[in-house]
Structure formats: structure tokens, C-alpha cells
N, C-alpha and C positions, 0 to 999 in steps of 0.2 A: 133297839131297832135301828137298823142303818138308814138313814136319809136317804132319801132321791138325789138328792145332791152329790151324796156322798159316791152313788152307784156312777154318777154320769161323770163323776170327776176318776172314778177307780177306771173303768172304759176308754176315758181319755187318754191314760199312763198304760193303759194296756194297750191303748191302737198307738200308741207314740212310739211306744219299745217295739212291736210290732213292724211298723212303718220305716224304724233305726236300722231295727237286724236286719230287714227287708234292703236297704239302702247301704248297707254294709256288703253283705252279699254281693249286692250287686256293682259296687263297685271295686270289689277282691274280684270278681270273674272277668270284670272289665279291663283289670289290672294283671291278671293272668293271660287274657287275650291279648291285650299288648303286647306283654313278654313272649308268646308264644309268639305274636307275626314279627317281632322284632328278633328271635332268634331264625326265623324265616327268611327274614331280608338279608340279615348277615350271610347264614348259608347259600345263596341267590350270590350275593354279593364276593361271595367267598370262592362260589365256581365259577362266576363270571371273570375277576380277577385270575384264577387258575388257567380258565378259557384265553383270556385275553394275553397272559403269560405266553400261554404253550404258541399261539399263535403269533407274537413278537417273535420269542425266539428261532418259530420257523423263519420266518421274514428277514430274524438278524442272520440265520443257517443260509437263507436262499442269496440275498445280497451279498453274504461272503464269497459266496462260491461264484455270484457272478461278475462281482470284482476282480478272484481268485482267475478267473476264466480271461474276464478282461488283459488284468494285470500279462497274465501268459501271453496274450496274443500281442500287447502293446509292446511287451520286451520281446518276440520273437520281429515284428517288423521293425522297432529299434536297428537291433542286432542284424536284417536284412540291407538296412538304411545306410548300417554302419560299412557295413562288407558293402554294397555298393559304391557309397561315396571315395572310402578306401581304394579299390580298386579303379575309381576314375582318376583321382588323386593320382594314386601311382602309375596311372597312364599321362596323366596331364604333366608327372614330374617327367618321366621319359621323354613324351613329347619334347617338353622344353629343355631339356637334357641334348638332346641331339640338334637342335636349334642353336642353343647355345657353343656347342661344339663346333655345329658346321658355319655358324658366325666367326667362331674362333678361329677358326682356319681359316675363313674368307679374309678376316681380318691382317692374320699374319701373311698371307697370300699379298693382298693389295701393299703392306707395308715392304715387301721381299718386291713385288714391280718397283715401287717409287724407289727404292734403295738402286734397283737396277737400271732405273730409268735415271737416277740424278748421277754416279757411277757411269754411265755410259755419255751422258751430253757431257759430261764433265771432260772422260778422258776424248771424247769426238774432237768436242771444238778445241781443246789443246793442239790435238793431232794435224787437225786441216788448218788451225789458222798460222802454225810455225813456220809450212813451207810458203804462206803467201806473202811474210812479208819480203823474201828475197825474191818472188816474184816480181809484186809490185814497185820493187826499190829498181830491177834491171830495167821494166818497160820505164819508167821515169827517165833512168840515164839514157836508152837506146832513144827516145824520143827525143833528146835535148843534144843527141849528137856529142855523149861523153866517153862513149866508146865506140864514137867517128861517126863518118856520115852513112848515112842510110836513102836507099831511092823513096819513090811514094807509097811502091806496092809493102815494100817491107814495113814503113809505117804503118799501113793501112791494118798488118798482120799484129804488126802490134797492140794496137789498138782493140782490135780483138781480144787480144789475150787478155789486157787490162779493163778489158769491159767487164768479160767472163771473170775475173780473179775479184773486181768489186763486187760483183755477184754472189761470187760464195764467199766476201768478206762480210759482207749483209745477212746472208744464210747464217753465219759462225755467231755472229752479233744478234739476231735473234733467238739463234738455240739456246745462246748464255744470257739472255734477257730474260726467256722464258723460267730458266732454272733459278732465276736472282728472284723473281716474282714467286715462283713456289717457297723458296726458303724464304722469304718477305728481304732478302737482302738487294732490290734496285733502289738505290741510292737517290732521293730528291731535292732538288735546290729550290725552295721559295724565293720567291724574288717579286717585287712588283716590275709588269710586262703591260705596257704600253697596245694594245689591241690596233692601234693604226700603223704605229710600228710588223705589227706581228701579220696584216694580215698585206699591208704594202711588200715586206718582202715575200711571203707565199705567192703573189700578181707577179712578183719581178721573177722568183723564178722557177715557176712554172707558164705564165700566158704567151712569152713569146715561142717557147720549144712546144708546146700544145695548135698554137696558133700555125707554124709550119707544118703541122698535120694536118689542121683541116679542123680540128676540136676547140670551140669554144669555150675559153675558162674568166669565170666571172665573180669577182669577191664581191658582198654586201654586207660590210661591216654594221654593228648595229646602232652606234654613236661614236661621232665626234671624241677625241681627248679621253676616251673612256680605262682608266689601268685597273687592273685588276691583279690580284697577288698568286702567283702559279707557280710551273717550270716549266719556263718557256723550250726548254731544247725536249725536254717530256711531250709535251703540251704537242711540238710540230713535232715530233718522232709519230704520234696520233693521226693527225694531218695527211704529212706523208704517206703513212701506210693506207689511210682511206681512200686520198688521190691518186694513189700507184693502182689501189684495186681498181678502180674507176677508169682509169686511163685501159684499160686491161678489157673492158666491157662494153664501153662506150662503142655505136659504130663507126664502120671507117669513113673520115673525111667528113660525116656529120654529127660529130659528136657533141654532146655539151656539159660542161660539169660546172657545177655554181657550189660555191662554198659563202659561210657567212655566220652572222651569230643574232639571236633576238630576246628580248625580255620574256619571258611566259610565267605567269604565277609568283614571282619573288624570284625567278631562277634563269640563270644565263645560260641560251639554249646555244652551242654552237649546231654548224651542221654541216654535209658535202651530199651534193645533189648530183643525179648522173641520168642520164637520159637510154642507160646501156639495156640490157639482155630482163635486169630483175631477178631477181631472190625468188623460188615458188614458197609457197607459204607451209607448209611442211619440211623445209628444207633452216627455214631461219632459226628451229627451237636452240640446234644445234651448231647456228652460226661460230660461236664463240669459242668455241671446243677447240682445243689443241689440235693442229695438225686437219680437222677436218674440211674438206674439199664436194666442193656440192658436182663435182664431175668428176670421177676415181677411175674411170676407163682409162685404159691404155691410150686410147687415140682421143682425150683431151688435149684439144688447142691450145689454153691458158695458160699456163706455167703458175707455180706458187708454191710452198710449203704448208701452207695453212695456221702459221704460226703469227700473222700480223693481226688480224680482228683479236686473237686470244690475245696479245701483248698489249694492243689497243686498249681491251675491256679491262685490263690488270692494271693500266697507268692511270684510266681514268677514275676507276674505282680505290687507287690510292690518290689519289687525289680529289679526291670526297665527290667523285661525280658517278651519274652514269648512265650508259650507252643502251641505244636501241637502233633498229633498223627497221621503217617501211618500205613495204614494196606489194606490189599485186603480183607479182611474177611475169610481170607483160613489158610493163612501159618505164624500165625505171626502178632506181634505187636511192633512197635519203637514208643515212645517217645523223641518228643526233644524238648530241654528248651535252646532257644536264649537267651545270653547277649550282649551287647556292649562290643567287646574287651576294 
């Protein structure tokens, strides 16, 4: 007979084995349902991937094509850019193409005057100054009674003549000054020049021949003993031609002209003062100009070439100075001629 025991113990291995295959089971179906939602996810994963493919490649499809679109329109306004530029190019070379031309011409043009101009005073003053000097040798001997005597009036006639023949010996002398200053060929003598010397004889002689007009001339030297290193026959060729303009302006019988020199800034001012007619003040730019004349009418009073202020500004500008001119155009004219103390 089988025990109790025996039965409770055979029950136990039967609800064990039971309980096993039970627990096996169920974990092969749990292992099956794995595998099934894991070949799930893959598939899932599989078209998303697919998905996400197709739609990159649209995106890489659409970006190409609008680069493609860009890229056309960037090279067609390039190439717009280009033919613009080009064609301003080729106007701005034209431009400058005929600038350069019509400079070129202006150029040869001005060099064909100066040739014609230096050419012309050259052969002038040859020409007028040959017959003067047997001019001026006969009025010499007619005056001194070497080819006999003469009454007063015939002097008188003379005297004339030889006013007029210094006249345009001065005229020939500045045209050929002017031409020596454009080739830089007038010749200067440095020297030290005594300033009481220089400016005592300008007083001796000019004040008394001004004083029988009626015009007051007054030097105001600027010191005592003062020498200075110049060209003294330069230096009064200067002088002269300021005091001639001035005598020329001044009015009649009350005229007054004061010359003189003063220290300013480190620099020796000379100067010639006139109490005449005045400079207007649009007229001074072109003081210095060759040849130019602030009255060009026919029925100009004054007499002059216009060649003395420009020979003026060229000696004093070779000689390291230089010139200016005040005036209001009313009351009056000063000249002053800077040096380097």
C-alpha cells in the first residue's frame, strides 16, 4: 500500500512538472512575442528610414535645383555687370583718350607760341636796338657841337630825339630781360650792398627832379650801417621801375611817394608807397603778367609796356624774395618786396 506520504510527495512532482511546463510555455510565447514586435519595429524602422530617404532626396532634388536657378541668375547679372562695366570702361578710356589728345595739342600748341614768342623778341630787339646806337652817338656829337654849332631850338630838337631813342633803348632792354628771365639766362652779381649807400643815392637822384614837380619823395631807411648781400644794379633796376610806375600815378603837383625798408617776421621788407589813382582789387591777380595794362583803351593817358612789374617779380623772385601789392583801389598804392633777413 502506498503511504500518504508517498501520495502527497508523487502530487508535489506532478504540480512541479506541471507548474515548469506551465512556466516554459510561457516564456517561449513571451519570447515569441518579442520576436514578433521586434521584427515590427524593424519594419516601422525600415519604412521610416525608406520615408526619410525619399524625402532627403527630394530636399537634396529641390536645393539643387534652386542653387541650379540661383547659380543661372547670379551668372546672368555677373555677365550684365560685366558688359556694363566694360562698356563704361570703354567710354571712360575714350573720354580720356581725347583729353589726352586735346592736352596734347594744347601742349604743342603753347610750346609753338613760346618758340614763336622767344623767335620774335629775339629777332625785335636786334632789329630796333642796331639803328639806335647811331642815333644816340649823332645826338651826343650834335649836342657837344662836334659837327659845329647849333642855335637853342635845334638843341631843344634834339634833345627830343634823344629822350625818345632812351625810350625805346629801355623798351629793347626790357624785352631782352624778359626773354633772359624765361630761359633763366639774367645774369646776377652777389655782392654785399651797403643799404645807406643804396638808399642815399635813390634821394640824390630822384628828390630833387620830383621836388620840381611838385611830388614829394621821401626815403625811410630801416637802420643805421645795415649791408646786406644782393645785386645792387638788380636790386635798383626794381626800384626804378616801381618809382617810374608811381611817378606815372601820383597826382599833379601833389604827389607823394615814400620808399623804405623794415624788419617783419625775420624778413627785410622793402617797399615804394604812392599816394596815386590805386590798383582796383580785381585788377591786381594779374598784376604781374607780361605785357598786362589795367587801361588797354585806345585813349589811355599813361604810357607803359606792361613788362616792368613782370621783370620786377622775376628779379626779385631770383633773388630769393618776393613781391606783393596793396591797394584799395581809391587812395593809393604800396609795393613790398620780402627777403630773408
Amino acid at each position: 500500500m502506498v503511504g500518504g506520504n508517498d501520495v502527497i510527495l508523487y502530487l508535489l512532482v506532478a504540480w512541479a512538472s506541471i507548474v515548469t511546463t506551465l512556466l516554459i510555455r510561457t516564456r517561449q510565447k513571451h519570447i515569441k512575442d518579442i520576436d514578433e514586435l521586434t521584427r515590427d519595429q524593424k519594419l516601422q524602422a525600415a519604412r521610416t528610414d525608406a520615408t526619410a530617404k525619399q524625402q532627403l532626396e527630394r530636399s537634396d532634388a529641390t536645393a539643387k535645383q534652386q542653387l541650379e536657378r540661383t547659380d543661372a541668375t547670379a551668372k546672368q547679372q555677373l555677365e550684365r555687370t560685366d558688359a556694363t562695366a566694360k562698356q563704361q570702361l570703354e567710354r571712360t578710356d575714350a573720354t580720356a583718350k581725347q583729353q589726352l589728345e586735346r592736352t596734347d595739342a594744347k601742349e604743342v600748341s603753347e610750346k609753338l607760341k613760346g618758340v614763336a614768342k622767344d623767335e620774335f623778341s629775339a629777332m625785335i630787339t636786334h632789329e630796333l636796338n642796331t639803328p639806335l646806337v647811331p642815333i644816340l652817338g649823332y645826338c651826343k656829337m650834335l649836342k657837344t657841337s662836334m659837327l659845329g654849332r647849333i642855335d637853342q631850338e635845334q638843341l631843344d630838337a634834339i634833345e627830343v630825339i634823344e629822350k625818345n631813342a632812351k625810350k625805346l633803348e629801355t623798351l629793347i632792354a626790357d624785352i631782352m630781360d624778359v626773354r633772359k628771365l624765361d630761359l633763366n639766362q639774367l645774369k646776377f652779381k652777389i655782392a654785399d650792398l651797403s643799404l645807406d649807400e643804396f638808399f642815399s643815392n635813390l634821394d640824390s637822384d630822384y628828390k630833387k627832379v620830383l621836388e620840381n614837380n611838385r611830388c614829394q619823395f621821401t626815403t625811410n631807411p630801416y637802420a643805421k650801417n645795415l649791408v646786406i648781400k644782393t645785386d645792387k644794379s638788380r636790386l635798383r633796376q626794381v626800384f626804378d621801375n616801381l618809382i617810374g610806375n608811381a611817378i606815372k600815378f601820383v597826382p599833379e603837383n601833389k604827389g607823394k611817394i615814400e620808399i623804405g625798408c623794415m624788419e617783419e617776421n625775420n624778413n627785410l621788407v622793402f617797399y615804394v608807397k604812392d599816394n596815386g589813382i590805386g590798383i582796383p582789387q580785381e585788377k591786381q591777380k594779374e598784376l604781374f603778367q607780361k605785357f598786362y595794362q589795367i587801361d588797354t583803351s585806345e585813349r589811355r593817358s599813361i604810357g607803359g609796356t606792361g613788362l616792368g612789374l613782370a621783370i620786377s617779380k622775376g628779379i626779385v623772385e631770383k633773388l630769393g624774395g618776393t613781391i606783393s601789392v596793396e591797394s584799395d583801389g581809391k587812395t593809393g598804392t604800396t609795393f613790398y618786396m620780402k627777403f630773408p633777413f
